[in-house]
C-alpha positions as CSV (number, residue, x, y, z in Angstrom):
1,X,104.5,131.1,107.3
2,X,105.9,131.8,110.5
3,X,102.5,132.6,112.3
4,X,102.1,128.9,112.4
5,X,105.0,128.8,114.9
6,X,104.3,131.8,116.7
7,X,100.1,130.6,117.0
8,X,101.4,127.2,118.5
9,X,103.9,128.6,120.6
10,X,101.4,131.4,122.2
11,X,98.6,129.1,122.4
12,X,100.4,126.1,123.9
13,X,102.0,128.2,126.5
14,X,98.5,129.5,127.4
15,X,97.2,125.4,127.7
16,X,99.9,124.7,129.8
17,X,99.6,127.6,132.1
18,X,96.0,126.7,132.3
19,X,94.7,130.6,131.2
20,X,91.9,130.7,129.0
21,X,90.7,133.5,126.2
22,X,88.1,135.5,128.2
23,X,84.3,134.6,127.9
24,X,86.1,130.6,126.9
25,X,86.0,127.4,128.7
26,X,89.4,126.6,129.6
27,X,90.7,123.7,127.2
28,X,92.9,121.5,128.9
29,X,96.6,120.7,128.3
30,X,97.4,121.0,124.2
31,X,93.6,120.8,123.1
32,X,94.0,124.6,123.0
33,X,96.6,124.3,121.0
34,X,95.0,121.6,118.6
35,X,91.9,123.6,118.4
36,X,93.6,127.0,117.3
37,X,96.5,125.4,115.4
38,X,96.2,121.7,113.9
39,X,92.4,121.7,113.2
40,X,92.7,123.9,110.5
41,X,95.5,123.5,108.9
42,X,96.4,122.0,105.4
43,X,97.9,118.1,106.0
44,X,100.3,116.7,103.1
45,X,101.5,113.5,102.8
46,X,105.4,113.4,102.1
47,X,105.4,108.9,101.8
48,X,105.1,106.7,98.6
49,X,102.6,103.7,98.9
50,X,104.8,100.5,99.7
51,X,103.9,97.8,96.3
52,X,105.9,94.5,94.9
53,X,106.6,96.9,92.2
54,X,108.5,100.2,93.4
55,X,112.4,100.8,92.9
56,X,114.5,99.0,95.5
57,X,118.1,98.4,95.5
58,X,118.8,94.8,93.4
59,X,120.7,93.8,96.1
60,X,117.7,93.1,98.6
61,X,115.6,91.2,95.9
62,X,111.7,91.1,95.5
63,X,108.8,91.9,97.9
64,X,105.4,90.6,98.0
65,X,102.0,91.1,99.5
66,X,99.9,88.2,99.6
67,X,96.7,86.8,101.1
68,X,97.5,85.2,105.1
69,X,96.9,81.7,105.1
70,X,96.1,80.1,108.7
71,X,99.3,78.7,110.0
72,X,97.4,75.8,112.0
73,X,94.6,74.3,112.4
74,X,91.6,76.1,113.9
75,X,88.6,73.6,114.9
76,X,85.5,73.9,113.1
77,X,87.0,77.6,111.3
78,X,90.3,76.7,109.6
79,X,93.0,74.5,108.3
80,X,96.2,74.8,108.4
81,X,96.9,76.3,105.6
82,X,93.9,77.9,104.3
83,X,93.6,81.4,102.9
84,X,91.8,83.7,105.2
85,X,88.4,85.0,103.0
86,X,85.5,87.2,104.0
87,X,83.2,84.7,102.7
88,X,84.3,81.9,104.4
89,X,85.9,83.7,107.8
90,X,84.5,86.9,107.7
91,X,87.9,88.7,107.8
92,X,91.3,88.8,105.6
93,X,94.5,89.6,106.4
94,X,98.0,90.6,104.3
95,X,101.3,88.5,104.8
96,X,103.8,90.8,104.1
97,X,107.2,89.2,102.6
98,X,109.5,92.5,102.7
99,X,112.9,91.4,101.3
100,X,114.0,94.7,103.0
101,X,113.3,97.4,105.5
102,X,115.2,99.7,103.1
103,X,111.8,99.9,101.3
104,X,109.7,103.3,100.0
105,X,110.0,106.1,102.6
106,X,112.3,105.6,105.1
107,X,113.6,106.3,108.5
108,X,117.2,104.8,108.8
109,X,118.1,104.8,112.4
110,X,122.2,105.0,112.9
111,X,122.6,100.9,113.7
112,X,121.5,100.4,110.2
113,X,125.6,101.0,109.6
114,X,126.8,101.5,113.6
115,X,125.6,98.9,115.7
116,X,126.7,100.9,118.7
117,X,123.5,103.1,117.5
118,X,120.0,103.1,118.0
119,X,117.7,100.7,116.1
120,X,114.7,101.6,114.8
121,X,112.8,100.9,118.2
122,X,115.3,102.7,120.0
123,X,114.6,106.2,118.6
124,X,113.1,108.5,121.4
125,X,109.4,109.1,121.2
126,X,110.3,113.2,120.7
127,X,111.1,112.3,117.1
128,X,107.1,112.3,116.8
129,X,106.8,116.5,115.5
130,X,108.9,118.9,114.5
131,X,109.6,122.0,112.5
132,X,109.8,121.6,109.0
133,X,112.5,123.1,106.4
134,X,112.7,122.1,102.5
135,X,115.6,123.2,100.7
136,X,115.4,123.1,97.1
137,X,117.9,121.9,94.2
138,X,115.2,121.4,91.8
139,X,116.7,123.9,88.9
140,X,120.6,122.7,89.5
141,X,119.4,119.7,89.1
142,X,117.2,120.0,85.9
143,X,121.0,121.0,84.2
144,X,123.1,118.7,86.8
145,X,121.1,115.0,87.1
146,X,124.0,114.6,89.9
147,X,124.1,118.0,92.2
148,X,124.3,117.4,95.5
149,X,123.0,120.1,98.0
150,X,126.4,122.3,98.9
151,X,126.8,124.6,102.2
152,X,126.7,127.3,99.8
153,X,122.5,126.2,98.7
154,X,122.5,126.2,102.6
155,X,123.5,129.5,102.8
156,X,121.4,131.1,100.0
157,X,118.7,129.1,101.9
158,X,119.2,130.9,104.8
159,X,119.8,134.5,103.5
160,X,116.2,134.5,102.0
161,X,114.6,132.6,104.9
162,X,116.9,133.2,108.3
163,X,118.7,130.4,110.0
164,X,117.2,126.7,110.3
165,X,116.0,125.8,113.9
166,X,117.9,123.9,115.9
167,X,115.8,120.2,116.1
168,X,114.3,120.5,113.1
169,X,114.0,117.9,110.2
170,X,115.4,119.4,106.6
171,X,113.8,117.9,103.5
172,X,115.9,118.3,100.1
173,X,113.9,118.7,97.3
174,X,115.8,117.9,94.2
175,X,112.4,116.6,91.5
176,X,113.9,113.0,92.1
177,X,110.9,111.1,93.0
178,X,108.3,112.8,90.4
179,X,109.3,109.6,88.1
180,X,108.4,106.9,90.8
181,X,107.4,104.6,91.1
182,X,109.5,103.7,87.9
183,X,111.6,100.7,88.7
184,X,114.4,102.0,86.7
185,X,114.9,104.9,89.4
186,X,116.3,102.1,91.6
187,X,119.6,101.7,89.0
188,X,119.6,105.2,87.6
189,X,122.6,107.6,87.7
190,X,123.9,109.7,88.6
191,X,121.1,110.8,91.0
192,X,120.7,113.8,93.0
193,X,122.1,113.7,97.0
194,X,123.3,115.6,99.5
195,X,127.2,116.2,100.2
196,X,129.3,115.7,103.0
197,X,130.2,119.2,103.6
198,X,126.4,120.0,103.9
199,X,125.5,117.2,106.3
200,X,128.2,118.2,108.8
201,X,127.1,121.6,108.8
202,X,123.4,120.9,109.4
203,X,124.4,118.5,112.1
204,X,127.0,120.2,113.6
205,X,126.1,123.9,113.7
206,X,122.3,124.0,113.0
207,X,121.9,121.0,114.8
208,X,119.0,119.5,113.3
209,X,117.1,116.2,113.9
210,X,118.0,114.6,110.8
211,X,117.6,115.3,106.8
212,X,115.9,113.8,104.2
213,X,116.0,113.3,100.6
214,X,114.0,111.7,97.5
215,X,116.2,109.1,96.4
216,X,116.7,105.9,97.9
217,X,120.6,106.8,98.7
218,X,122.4,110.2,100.3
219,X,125.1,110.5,97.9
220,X,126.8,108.8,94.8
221,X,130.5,108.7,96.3
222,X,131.7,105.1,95.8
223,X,131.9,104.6,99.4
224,X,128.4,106.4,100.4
225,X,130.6,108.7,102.5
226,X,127.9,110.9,103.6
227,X,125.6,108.1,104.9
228,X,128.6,106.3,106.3
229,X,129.1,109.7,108.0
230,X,125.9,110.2,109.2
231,X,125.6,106.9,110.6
232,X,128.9,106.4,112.5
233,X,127.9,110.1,114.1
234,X,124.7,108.7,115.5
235,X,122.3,110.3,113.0
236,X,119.2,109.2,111.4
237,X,118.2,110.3,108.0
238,X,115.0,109.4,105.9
239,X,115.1,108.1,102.3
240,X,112.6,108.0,99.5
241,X,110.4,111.1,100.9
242,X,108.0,112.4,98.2
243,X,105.9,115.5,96.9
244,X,108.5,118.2,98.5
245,X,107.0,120.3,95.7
246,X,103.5,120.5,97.9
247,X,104.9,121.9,101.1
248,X,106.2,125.2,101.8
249,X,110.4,125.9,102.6
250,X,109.4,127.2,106.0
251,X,106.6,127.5,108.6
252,X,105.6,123.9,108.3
253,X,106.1,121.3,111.1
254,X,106.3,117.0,110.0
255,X,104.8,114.2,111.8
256,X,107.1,111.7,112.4
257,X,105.6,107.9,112.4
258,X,107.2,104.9,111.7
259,X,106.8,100.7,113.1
260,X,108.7,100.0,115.9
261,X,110.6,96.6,115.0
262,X,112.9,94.8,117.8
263,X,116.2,95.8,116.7
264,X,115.3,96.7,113.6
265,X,117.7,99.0,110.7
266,X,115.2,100.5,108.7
267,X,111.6,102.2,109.0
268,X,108.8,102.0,106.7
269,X,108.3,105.3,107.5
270,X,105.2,107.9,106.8
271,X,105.6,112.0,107.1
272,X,102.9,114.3,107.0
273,X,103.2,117.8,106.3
274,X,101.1,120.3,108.5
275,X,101.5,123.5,106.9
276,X,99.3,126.7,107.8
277,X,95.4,126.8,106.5
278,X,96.3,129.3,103.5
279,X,98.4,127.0,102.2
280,X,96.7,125.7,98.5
281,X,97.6,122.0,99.1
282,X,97.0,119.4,100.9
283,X,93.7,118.8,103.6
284,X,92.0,120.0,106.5
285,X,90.7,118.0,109.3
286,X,86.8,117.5,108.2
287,X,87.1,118.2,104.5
288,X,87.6,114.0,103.9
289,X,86.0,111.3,105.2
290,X,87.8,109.8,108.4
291,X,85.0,108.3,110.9
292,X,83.8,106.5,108.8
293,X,86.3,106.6,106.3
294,X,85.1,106.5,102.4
295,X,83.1,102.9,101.5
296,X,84.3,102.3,98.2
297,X,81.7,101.5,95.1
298,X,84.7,98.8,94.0
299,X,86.0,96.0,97.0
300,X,89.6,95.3,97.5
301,X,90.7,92.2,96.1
302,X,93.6,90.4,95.4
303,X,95.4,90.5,92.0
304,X,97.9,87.6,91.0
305,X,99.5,89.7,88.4
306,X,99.6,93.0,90.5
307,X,100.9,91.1,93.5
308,X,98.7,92.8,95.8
309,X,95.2,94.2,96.8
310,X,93.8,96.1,94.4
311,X,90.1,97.9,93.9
């Protein structure tokens, strides 16, 4: 798995000091690199789909997705208050009531507990790609519902796979989300996490990026010490990420994408996968439709009871 980072490395330092394979056009800048690299490798996505539905804490309430109605009136196209249709307008759009930006997958910037911290729009636009490490619990977990990931799983980690790069993002895969998007996850316990003891070592002497985990909390201390940790320290951490069981422990990289709200506490977040082309899951650029995407035999529509577009 690490040809992946050795391809990218040798082929991006080639782009950027502008030598070309002989008998090849020179590619410019990182097209090398997205030619040789990215273009054929397998693309997994690591995000649950955001519905009215999915387990949220009880303490931010109930979410809903429905039809935008025109908020004034639009001579000769609209009243105020009309629902936007396709018949009528030619166009619809979604008003999205979010009782939280602690929803799904998640990128919690450090203000969302230190307001000295950066906000979600304050992250640096480096967070965008970055190596990749999953560290499984699964088994400990299947016997312990509550393990939390110990230096020691860091260590075994490491003896089988060498040490984790500095600036990368670590995943913990503990089997959590394979029940979502169950409601009940939301008040079940105990729950997998990550401890304290692991956290500062990541940060402090691997000095990653941040971590991630499946459940919609870090730890199940009363105080959520290791969040309350994280956060005070100036770290981010992602919440609610998903199929951990599709991408390899090492030799991956993740893209990073989340909205960029003023001031905001919380990221709906999305992270993608890229692992190498032999890997058995996930995509390639080519083998789905993307321009045009796929035209569906059934339209979206809304559904009262669902609370949302459905096909």
């Amino acid at each position: 798995m690490q040809s992946l980072f050795k391809t990218l490395i040798l082929t991006t330092a080639l782009a950027v000091a502008g030598l070309a394979a002989p008998g090849h056009a020179e590619e410019p800048g990182l097209w090398k690199a997205y030619n040789e690299v990215f273009k054929g490798a397998k693309y997994v996505d690591l995000t649950h789909t955001i519905k009215p539905n999915i387990p949220v804490w009880a303490g931010f309430g109930p979410s809903a997705l429905a039809p935008a109605k025109a908020g004034v009136d639009i001579e000769g196209y609209a009243k105020k208050g009309d629902t936007y249709t396709y018949e009528k307008h030619g166009f619809e759009a979604t008003t999205y009531n979010l009782a939280t930006d602690q929803l799904g997958t998640q990128l919690d910037p450090p203000a969302h507990w230190a307001p000295e911290y950066a906000a979600i729009d304050e992250l640096p636009a480096t967070y965008a790609i970055r190596p990749l490490v999953v560290i499984s619990i699964e088994e400990k977990v299947k016997t312990d519902p509550g393990y939390h990931l110990q230096v020691s799983d860091i260590a075994d980690f490491e003896a089988r796979h060498g040490t984790i790069p500095e600036g990368s993002v670590v995943f913990v895969r503990s089997g959590w989300s394979k029940k979502w998007p169950d409601p009940a996850l939301s008040t079940t316990t105990p729950f997998p996490g990550v401890g304290l003891d692991a956290l500062k070592f990541l940060h402090l002497e691997r000095k990653i990026l941040f971590h991630g985990h499946e459940p919609l909390d870090t730890d199940t201390t009363p105080t959520l010490e290791g969040e309350h940790w994280l956060m005070h320290n100036g770290f981010a951490q992602a919440e609610g990420v998903a199929n951990l069981d599709q991408v390899p422990e090492t030799g991956a990289l993740v893209a990073i994408g989340y909205p960029k709200f003023g001031g905001g506490l919380g990221g709906y977040a999305r992270y993608i996968a890229i692992c190498p082309p032999d890997w058995p899951h996930g995509v390639t650029i080519g083998s789905v439709p993307e321009a045009p995407l796929t035209k569906y035999d059934k339209p979206l529509h809304y559904d009262e009871t669902a609370g949302m577009r459905i096909r």
